[in-house]
mmCIF file of the N, C-alpha and C atoms, coordinates in Angstrom:
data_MODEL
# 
_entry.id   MODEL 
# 
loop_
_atom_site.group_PDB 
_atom_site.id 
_atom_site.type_symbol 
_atom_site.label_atom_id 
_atom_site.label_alt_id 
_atom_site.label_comp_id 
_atom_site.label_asym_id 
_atom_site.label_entity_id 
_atom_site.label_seq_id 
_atom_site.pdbx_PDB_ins_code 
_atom_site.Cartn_x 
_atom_site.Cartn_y 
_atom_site.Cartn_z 
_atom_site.occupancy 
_atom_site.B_iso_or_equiv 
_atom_site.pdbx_formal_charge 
_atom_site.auth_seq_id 
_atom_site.auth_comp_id 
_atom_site.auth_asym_id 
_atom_site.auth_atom_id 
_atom_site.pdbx_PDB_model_num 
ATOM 1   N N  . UNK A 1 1  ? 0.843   -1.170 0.000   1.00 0.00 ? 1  UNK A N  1 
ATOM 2   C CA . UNK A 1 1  ? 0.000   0.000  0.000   1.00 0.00 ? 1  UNK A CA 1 
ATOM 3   C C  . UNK A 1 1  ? 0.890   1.236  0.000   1.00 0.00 ? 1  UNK A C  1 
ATOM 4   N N  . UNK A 1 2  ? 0.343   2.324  -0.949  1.00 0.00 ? 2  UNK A N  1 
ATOM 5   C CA . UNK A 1 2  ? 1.145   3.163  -1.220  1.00 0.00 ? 2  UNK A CA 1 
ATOM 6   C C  . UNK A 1 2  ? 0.831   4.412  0.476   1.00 0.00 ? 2  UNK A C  1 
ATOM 7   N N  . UNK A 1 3  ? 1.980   4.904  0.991   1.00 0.00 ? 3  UNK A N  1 
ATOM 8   C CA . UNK A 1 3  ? 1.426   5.969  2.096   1.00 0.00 ? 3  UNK A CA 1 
ATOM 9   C C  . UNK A 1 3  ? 2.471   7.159  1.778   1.00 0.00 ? 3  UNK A C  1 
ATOM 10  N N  . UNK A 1 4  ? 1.847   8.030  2.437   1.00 0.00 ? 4  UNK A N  1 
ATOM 11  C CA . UNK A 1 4  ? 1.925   9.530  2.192   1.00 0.00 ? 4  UNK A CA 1 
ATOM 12  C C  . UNK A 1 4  ? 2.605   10.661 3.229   1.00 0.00 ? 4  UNK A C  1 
ATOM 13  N N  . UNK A 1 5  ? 3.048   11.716 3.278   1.00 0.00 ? 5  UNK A N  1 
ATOM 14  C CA . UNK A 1 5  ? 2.879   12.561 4.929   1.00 0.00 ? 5  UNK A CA 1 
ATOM 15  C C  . UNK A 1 5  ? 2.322   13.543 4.118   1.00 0.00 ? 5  UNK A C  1 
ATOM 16  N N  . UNK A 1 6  ? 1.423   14.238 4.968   1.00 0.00 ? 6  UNK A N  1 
ATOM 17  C CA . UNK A 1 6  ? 0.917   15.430 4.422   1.00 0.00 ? 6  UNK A CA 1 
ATOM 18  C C  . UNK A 1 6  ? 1.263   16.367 5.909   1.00 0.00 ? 6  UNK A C  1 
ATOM 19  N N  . UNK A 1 7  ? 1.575   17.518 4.869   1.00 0.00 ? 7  UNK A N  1 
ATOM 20  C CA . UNK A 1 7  ? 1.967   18.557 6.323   1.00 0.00 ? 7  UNK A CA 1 
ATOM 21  C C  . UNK A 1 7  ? 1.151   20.361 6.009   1.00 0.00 ? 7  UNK A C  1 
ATOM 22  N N  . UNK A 1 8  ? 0.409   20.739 6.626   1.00 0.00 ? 8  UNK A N  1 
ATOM 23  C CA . UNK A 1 8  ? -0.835  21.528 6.967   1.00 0.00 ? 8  UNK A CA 1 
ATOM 24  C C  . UNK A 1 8  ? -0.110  22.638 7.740   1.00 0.00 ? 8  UNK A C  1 
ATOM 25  N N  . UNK A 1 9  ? -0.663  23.644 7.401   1.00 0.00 ? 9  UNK A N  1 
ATOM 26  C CA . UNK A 1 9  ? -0.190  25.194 8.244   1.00 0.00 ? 9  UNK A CA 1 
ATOM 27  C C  . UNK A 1 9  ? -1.305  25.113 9.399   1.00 0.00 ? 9  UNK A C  1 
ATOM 28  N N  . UNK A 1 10 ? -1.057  25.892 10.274  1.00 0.00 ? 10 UNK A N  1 
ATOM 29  C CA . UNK A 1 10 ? -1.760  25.988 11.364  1.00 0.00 ? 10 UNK A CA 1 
ATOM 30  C C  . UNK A 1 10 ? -3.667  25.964 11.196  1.00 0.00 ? 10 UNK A C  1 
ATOM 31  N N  . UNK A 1 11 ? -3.797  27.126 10.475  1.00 0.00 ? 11 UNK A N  1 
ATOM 32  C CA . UNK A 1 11 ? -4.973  27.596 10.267  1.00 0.00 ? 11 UNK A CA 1 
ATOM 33  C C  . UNK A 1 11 ? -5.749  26.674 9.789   1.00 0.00 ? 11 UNK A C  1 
ATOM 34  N N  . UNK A 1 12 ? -5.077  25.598 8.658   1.00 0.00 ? 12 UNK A N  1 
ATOM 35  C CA . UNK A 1 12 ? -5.766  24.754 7.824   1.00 0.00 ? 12 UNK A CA 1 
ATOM 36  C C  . UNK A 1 12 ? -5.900  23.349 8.872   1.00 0.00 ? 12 UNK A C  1 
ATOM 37  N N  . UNK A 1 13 ? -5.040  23.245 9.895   1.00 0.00 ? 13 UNK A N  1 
ATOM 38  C CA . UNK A 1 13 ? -4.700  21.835 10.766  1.00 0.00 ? 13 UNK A CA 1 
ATOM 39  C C  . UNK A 1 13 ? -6.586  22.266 11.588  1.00 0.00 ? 13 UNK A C  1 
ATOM 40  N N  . UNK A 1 14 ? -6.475  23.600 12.010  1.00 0.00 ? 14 UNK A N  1 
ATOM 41  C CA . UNK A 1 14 ? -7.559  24.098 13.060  1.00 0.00 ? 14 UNK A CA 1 
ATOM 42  C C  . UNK A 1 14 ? -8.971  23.857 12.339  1.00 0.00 ? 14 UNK A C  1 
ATOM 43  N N  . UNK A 1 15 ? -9.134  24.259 10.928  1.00 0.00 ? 15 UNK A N  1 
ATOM 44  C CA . UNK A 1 15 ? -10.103 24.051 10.181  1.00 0.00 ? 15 UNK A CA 1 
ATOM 45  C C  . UNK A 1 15 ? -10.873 22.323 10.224  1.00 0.00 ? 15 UNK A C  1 
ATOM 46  N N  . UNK A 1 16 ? -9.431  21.634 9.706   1.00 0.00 ? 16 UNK A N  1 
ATOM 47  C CA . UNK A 1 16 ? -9.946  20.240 9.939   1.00 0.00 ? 16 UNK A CA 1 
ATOM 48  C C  . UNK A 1 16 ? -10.502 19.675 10.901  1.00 0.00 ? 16 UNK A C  1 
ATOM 49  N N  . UNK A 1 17 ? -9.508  19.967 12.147  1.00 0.00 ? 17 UNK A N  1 
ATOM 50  C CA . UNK A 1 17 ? -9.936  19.460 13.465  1.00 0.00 ? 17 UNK A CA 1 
ATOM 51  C C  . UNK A 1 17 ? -11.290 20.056 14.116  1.00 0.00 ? 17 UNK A C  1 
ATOM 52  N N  . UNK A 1 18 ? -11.506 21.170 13.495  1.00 0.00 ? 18 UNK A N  1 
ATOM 53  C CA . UNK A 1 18 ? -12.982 21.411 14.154  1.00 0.00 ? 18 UNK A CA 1 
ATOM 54  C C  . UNK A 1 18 ? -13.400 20.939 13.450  1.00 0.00 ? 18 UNK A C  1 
ATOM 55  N N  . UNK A 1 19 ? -13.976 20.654 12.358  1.00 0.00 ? 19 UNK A N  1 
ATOM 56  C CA . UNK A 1 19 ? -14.511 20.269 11.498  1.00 0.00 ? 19 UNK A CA 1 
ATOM 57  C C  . UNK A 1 19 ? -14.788 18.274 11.488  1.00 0.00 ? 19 UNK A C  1 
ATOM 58  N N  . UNK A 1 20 ? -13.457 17.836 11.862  1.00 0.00 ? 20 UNK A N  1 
ATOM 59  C CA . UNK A 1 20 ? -13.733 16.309 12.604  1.00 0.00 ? 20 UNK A CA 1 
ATOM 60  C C  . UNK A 1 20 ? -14.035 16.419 14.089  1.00 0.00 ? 20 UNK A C  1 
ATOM 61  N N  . UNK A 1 21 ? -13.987 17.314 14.492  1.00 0.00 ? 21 UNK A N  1 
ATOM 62  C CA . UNK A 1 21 ? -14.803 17.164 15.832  1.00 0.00 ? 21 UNK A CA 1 
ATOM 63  C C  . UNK A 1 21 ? -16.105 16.976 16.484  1.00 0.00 ? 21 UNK A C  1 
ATOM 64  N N  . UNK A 1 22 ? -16.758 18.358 15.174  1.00 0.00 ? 22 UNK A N  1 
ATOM 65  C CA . UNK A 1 22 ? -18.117 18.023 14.936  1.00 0.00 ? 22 UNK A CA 1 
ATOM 66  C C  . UNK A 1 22 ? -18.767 16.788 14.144  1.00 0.00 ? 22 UNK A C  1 
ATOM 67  N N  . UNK A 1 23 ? -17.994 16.230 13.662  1.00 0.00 ? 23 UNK A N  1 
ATOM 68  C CA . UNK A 1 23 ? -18.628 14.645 13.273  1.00 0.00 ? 23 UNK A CA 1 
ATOM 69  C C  . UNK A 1 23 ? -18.423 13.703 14.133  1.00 0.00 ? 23 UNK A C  1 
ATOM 70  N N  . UNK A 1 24 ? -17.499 13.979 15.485  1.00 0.00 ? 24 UNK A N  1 
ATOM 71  C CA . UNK A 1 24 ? -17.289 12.962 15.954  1.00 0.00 ? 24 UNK A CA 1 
ATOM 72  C C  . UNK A 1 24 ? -16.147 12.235 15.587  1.00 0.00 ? 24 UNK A C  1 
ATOM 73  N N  . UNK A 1 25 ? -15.358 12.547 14.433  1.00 0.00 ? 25 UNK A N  1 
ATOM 74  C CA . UNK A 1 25 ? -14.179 11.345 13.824  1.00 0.00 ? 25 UNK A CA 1 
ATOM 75  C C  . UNK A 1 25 ? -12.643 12.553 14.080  1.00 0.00 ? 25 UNK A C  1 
ATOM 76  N N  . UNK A 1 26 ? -11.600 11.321 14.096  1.00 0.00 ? 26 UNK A N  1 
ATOM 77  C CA . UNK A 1 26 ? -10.678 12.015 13.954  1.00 0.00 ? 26 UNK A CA 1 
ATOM 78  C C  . UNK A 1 26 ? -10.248 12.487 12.908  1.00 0.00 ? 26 UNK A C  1 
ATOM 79  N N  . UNK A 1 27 ? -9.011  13.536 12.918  1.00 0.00 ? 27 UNK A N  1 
ATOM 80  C CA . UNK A 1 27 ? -8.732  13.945 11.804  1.00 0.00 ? 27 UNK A CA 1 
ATOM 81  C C  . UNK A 1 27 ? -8.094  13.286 10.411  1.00 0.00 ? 27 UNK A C  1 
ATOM 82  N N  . UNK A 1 28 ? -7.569  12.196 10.549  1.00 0.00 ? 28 UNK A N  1 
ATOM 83  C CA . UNK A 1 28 ? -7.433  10.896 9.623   1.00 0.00 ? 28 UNK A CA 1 
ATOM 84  C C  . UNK A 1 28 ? -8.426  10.490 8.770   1.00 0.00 ? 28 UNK A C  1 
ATOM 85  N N  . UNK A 1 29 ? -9.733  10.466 9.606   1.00 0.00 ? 29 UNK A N  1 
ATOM 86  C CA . UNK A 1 29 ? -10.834 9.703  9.135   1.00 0.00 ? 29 UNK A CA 1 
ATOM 87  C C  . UNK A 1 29 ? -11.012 10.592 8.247   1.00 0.00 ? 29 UNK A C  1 
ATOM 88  N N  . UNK A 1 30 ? -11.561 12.024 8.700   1.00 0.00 ? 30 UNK A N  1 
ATOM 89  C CA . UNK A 1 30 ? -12.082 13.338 7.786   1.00 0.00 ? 30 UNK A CA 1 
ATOM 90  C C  . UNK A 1 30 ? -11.491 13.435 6.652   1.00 0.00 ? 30 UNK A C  1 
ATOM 91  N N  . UNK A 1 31 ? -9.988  13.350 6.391   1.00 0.00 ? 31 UNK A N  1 
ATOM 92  C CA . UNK A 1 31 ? -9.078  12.960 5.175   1.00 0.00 ? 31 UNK A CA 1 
ATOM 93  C C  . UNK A 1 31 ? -9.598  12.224 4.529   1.00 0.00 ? 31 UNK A C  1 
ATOM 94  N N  . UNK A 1 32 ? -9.524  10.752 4.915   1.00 0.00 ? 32 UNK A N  1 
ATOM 95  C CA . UNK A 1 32 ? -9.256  9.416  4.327   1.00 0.00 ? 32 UNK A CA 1 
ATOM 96  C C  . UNK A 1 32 ? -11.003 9.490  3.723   1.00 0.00 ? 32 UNK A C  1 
ATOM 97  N N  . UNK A 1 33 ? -12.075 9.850  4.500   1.00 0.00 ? 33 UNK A N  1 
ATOM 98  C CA . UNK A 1 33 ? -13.761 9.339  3.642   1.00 0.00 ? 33 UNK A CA 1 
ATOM 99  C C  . UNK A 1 33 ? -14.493 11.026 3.722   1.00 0.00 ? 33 UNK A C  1 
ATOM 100 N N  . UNK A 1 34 ? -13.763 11.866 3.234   1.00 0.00 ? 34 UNK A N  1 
ATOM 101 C CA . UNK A 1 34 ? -14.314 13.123 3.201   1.00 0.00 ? 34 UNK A CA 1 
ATOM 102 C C  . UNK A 1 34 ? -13.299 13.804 1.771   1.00 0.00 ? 34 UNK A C  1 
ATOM 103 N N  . UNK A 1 35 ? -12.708 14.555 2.527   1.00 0.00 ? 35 UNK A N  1 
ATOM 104 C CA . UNK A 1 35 ? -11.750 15.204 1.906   1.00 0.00 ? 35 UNK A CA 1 
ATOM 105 C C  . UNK A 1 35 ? -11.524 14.109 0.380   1.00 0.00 ? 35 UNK A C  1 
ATOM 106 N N  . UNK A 1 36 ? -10.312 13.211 0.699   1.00 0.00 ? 36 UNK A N  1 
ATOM 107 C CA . UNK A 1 36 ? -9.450  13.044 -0.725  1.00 0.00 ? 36 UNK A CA 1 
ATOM 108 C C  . UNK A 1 36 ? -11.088 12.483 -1.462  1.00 0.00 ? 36 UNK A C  1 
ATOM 109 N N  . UNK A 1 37 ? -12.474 11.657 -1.195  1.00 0.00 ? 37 UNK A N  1 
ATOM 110 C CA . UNK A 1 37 ? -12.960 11.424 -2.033  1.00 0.00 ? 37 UNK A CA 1 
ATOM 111 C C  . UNK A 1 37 ? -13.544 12.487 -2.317  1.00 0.00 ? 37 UNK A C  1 
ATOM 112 N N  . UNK A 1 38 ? -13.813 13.904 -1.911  1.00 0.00 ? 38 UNK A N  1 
ATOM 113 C CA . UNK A 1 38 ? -14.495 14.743 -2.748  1.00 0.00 ? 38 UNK A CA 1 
ATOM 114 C C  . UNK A 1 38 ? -13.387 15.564 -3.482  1.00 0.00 ? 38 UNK A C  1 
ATOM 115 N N  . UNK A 1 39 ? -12.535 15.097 -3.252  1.00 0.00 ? 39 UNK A N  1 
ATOM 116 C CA . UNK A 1 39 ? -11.224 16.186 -3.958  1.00 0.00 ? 39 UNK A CA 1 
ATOM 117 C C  . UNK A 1 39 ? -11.279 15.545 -5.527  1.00 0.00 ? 39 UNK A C  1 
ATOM 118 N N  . UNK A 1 40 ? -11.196 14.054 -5.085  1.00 0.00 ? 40 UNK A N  1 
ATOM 119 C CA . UNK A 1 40 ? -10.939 12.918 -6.257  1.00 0.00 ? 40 UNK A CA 1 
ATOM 120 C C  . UNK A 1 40 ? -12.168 13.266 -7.467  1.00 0.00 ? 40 UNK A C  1 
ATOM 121 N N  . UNK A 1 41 ? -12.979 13.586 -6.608  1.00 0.00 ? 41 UNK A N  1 
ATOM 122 C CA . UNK A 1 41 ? -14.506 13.515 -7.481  1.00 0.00 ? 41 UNK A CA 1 
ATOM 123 C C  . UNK A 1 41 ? -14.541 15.187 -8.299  1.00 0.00 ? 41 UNK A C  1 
ATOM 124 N N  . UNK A 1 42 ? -14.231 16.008 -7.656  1.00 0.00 ? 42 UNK A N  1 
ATOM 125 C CA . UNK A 1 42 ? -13.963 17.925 -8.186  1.00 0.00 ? 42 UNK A CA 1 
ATOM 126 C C  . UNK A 1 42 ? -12.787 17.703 -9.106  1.00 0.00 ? 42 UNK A C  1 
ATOM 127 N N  . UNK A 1 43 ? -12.220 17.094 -9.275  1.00 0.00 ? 43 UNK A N  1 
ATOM 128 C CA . UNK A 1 43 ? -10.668 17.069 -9.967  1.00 0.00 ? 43 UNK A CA 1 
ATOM 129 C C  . UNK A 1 43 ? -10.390 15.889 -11.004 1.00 0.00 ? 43 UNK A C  1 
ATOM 130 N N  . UNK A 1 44 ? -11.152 14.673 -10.856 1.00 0.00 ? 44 UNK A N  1 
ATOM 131 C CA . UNK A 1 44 ? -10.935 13.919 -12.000 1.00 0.00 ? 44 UNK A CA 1 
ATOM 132 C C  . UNK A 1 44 ? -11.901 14.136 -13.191 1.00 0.00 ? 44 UNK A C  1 
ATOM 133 N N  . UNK A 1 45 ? -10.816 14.509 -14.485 1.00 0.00 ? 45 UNK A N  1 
ATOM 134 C CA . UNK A 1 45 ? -11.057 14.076 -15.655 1.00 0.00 ? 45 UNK A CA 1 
ATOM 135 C C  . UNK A 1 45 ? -10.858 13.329 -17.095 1.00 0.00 ? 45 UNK A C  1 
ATOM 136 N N  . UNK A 1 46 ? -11.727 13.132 -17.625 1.00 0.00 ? 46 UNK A N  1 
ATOM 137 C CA . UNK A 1 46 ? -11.127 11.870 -18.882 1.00 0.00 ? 46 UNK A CA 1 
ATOM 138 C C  . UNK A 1 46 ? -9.876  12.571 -18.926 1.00 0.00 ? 46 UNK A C  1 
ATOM 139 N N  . UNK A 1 47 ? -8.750  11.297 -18.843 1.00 0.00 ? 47 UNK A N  1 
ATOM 140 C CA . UNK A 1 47 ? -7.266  11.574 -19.775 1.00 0.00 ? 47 UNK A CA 1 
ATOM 141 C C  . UNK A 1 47 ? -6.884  10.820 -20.209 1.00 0.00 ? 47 UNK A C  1 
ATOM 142 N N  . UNK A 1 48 ? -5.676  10.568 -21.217 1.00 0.00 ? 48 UNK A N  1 
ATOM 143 C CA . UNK A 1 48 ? -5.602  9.712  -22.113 1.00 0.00 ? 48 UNK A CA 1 
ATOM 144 C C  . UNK A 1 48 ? -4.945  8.322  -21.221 1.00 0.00 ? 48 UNK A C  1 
ATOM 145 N N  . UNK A 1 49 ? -4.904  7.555  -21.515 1.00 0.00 ? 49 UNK A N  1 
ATOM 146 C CA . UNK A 1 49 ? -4.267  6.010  -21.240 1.00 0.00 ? 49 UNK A CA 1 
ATOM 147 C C  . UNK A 1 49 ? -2.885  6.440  -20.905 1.00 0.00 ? 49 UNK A C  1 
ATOM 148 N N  . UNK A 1 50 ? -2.433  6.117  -19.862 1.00 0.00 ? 50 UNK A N  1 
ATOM 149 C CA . UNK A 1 50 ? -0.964  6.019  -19.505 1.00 0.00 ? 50 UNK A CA 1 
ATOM 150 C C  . UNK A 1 50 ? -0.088  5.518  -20.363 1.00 0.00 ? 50 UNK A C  1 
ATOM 151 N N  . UNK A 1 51 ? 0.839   6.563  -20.985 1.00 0.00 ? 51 UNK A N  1 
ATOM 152 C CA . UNK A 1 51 ? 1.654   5.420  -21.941 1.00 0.00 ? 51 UNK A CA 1 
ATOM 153 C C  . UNK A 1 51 ? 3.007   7.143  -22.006 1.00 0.00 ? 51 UNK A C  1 
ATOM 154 N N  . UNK A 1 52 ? 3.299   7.344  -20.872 1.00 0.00 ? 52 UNK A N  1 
ATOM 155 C CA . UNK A 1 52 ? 5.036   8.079  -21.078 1.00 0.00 ? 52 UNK A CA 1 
ATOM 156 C C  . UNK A 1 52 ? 6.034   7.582  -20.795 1.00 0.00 ? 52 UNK A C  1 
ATOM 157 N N  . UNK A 1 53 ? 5.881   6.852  -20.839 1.00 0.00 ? 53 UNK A N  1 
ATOM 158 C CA . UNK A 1 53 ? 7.706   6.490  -20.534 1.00 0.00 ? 53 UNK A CA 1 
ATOM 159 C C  . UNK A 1 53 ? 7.131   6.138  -18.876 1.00 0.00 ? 53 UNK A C  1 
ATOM 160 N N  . UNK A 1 54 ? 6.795   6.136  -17.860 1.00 0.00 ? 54 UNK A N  1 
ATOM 161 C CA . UNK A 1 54 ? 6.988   6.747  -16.682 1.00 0.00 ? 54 UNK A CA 1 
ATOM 162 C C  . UNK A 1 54 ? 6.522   5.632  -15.453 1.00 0.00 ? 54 UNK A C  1 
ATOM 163 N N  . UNK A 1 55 ? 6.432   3.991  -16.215 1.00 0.00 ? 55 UNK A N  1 
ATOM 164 C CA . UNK A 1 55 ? 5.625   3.045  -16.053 1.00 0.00 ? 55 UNK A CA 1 
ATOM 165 C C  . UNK A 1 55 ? 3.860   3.664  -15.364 1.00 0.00 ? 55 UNK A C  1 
ATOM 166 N N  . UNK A 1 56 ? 3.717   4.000  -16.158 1.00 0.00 ? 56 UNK A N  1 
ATOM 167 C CA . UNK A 1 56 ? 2.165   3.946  -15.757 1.00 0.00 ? 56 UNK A CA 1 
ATOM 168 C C  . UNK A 1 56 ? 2.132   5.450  -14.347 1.00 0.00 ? 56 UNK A C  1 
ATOM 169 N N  . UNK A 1 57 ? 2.976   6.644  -14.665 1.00 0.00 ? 57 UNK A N  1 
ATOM 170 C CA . UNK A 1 57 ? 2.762   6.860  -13.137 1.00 0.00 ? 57 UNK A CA 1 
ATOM 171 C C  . UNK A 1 57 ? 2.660   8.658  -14.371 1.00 0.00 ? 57 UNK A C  1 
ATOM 172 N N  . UNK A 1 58 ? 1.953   9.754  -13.628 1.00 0.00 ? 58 UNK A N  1 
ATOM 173 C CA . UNK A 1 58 ? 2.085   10.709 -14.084 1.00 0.00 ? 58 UNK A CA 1 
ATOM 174 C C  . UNK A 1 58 ? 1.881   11.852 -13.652 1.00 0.00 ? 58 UNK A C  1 
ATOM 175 N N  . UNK A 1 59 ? 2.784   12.667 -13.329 1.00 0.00 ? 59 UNK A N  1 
ATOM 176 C CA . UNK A 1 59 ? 3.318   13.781 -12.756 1.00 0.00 ? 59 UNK A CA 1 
ATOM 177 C C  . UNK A 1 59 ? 1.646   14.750 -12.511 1.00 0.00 ? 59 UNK A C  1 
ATOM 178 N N  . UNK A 1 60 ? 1.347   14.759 -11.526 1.00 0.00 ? 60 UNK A N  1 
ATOM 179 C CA . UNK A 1 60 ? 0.756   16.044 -10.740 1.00 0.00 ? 60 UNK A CA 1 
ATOM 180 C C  . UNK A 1 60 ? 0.799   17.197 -11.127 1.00 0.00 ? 60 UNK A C  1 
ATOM 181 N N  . UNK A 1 61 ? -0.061  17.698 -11.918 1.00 0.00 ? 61 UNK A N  1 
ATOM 182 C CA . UNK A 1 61 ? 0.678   19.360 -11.869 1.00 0.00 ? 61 UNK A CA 1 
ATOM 183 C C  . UNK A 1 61 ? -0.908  19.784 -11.783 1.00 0.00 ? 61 UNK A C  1 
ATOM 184 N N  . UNK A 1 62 ? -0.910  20.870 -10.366 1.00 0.00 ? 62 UNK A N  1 
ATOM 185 C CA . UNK A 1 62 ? -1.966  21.311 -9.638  1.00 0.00 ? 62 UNK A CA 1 
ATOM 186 C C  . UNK A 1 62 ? -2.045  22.495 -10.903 1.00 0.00 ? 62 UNK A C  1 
ATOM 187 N N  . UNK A 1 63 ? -3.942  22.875 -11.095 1.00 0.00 ? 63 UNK A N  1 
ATOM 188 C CA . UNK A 1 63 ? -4.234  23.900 -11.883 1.00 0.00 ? 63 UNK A CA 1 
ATOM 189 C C  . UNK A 1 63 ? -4.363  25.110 -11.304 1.00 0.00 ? 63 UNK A C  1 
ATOM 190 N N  . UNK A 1 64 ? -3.999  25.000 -9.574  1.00 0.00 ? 64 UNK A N  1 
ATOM 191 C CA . UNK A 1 64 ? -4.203  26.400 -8.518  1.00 0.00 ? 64 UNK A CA 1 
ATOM 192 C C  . UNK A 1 64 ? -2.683  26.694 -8.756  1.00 0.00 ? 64 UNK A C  1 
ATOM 193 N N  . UNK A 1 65 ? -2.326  27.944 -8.405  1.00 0.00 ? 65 UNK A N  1 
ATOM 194 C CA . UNK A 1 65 ? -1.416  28.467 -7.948  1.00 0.00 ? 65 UNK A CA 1 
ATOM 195 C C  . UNK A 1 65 ? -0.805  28.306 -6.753  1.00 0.00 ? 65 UNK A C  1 
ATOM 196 N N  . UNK A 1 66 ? 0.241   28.334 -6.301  1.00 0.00 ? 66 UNK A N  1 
ATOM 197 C CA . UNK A 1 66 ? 0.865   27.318 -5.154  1.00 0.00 ? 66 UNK A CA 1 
ATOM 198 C C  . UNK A 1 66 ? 0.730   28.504 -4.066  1.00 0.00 ? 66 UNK A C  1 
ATOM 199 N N  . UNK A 1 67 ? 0.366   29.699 -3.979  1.00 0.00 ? 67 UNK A N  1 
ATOM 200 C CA . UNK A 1 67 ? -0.245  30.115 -3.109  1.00 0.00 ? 67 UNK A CA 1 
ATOM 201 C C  . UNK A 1 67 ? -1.529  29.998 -2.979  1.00 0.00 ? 67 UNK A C  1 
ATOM 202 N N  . UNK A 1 68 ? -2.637  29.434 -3.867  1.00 0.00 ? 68 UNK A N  1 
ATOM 203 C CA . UNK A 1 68 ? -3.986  29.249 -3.626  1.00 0.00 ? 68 UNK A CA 1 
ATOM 204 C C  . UNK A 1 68 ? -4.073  27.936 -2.978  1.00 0.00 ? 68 UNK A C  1 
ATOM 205 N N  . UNK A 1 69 ? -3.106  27.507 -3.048  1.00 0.00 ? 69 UNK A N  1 
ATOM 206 C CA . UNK A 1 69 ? -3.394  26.010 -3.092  1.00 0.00 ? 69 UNK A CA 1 
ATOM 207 C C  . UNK A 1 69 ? -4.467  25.661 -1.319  1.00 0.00 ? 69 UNK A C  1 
ATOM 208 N N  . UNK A 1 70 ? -3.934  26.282 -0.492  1.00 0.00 ? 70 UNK A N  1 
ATOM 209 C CA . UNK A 1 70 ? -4.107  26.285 0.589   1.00 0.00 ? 70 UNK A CA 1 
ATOM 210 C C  . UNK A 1 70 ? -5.996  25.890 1.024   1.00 0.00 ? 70 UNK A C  1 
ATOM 211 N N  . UNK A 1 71 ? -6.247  26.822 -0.315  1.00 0.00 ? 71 UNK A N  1 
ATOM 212 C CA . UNK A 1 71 ? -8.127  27.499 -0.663  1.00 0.00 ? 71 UNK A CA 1 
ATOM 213 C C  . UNK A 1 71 ? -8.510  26.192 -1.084  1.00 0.00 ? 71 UNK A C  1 
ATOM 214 N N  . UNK A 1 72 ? -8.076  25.348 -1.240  1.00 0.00 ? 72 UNK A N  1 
ATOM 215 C CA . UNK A 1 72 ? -8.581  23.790 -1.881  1.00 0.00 ? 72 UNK A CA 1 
ATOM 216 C C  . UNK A 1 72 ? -9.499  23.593 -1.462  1.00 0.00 ? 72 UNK A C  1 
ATOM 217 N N  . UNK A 1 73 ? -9.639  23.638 -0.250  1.00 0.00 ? 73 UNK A N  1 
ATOM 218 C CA . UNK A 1 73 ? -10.663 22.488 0.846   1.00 0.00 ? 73 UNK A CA 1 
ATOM 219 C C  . UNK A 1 73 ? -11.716 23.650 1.163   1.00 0.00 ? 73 UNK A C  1 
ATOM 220 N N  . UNK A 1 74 ? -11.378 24.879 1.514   1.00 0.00 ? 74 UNK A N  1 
ATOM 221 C CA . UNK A 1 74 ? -12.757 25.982 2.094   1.00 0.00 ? 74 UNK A CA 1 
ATOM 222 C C  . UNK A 1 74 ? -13.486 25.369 0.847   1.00 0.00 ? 74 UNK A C  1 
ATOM 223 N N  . UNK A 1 75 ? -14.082 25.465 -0.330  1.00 0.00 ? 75 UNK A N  1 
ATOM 224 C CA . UNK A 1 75 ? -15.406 25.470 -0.712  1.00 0.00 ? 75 UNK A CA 1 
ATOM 225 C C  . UNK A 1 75 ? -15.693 23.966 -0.123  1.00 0.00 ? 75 UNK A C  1 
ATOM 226 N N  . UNK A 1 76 ? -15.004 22.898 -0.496  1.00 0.00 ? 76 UNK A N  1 
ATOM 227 C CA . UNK A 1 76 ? -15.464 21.336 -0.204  1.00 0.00 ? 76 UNK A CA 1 
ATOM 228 C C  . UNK A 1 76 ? -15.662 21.479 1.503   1.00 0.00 ? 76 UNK A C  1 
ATOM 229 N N  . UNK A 1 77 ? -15.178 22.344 2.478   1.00 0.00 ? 77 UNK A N  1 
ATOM 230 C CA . UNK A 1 77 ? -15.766 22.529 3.985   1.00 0.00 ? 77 UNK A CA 1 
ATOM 231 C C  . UNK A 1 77 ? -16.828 23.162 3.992   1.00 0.00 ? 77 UNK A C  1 
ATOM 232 N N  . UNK A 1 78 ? -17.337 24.250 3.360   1.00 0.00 ? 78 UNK A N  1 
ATOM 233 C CA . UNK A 1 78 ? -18.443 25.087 3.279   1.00 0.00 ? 78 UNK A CA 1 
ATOM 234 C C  . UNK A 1 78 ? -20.056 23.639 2.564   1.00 0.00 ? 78 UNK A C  1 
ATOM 235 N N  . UNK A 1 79 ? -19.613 23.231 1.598   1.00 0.00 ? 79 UNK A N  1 
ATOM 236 C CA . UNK A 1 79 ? -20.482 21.949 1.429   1.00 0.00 ? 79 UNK A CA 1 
ATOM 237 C C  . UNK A 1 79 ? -20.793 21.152 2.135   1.00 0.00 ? 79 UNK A C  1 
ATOM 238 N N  . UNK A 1 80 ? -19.868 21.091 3.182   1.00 0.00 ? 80 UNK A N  1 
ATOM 239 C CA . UNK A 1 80 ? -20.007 19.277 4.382   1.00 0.00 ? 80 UNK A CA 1 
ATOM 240 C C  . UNK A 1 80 ? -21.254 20.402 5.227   1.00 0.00 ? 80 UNK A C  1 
ATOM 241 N N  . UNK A 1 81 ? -20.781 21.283 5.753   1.00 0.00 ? 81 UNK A N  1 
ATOM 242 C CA . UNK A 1 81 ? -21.906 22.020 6.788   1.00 0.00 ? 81 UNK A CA 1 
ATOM 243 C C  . UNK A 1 81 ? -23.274 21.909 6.720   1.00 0.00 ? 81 UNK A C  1 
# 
């Protein structure tokens, strides 16, 4: 199984954690059956068949600006409410 670290600025750590608090779950959970599947679901679209060179794997490149990036999750938090 593939695993990850993800590392969060203050403001955004505080967002989550209230936010799994009021469901009751920890902040793992809120990630793992909240977050990445509505991220997965706002962000995937048809692309072509894997075939670069790269065995089957293909480079990330976010359509936000790496200072917006942060803004990801406020609209998908404003929806869970």
């Amino acid at each position: 199984m593939a695993k990850f670290m993800l590392s969060l600025r203050d403001e955004s750590f505080e967002l989550l954690q209230t936010e799994a608090e009021d469901r009751g779950i920890s902040i793992q959970e809120l990630i793992r059956a909240v977050i990445i599947p509505d991220w997965v679901k706002l962000n995937t679209v048809a692309k072509p068949a894997f075939d670069n060179g790269n065995n089957g794997l293909r480079t990330y490149r976010s359509s936000v600006p790496a200072r917006d990036q942060e803004q990801i999750f406020q609209p998908a938090m404003s929806r869970m409410r």
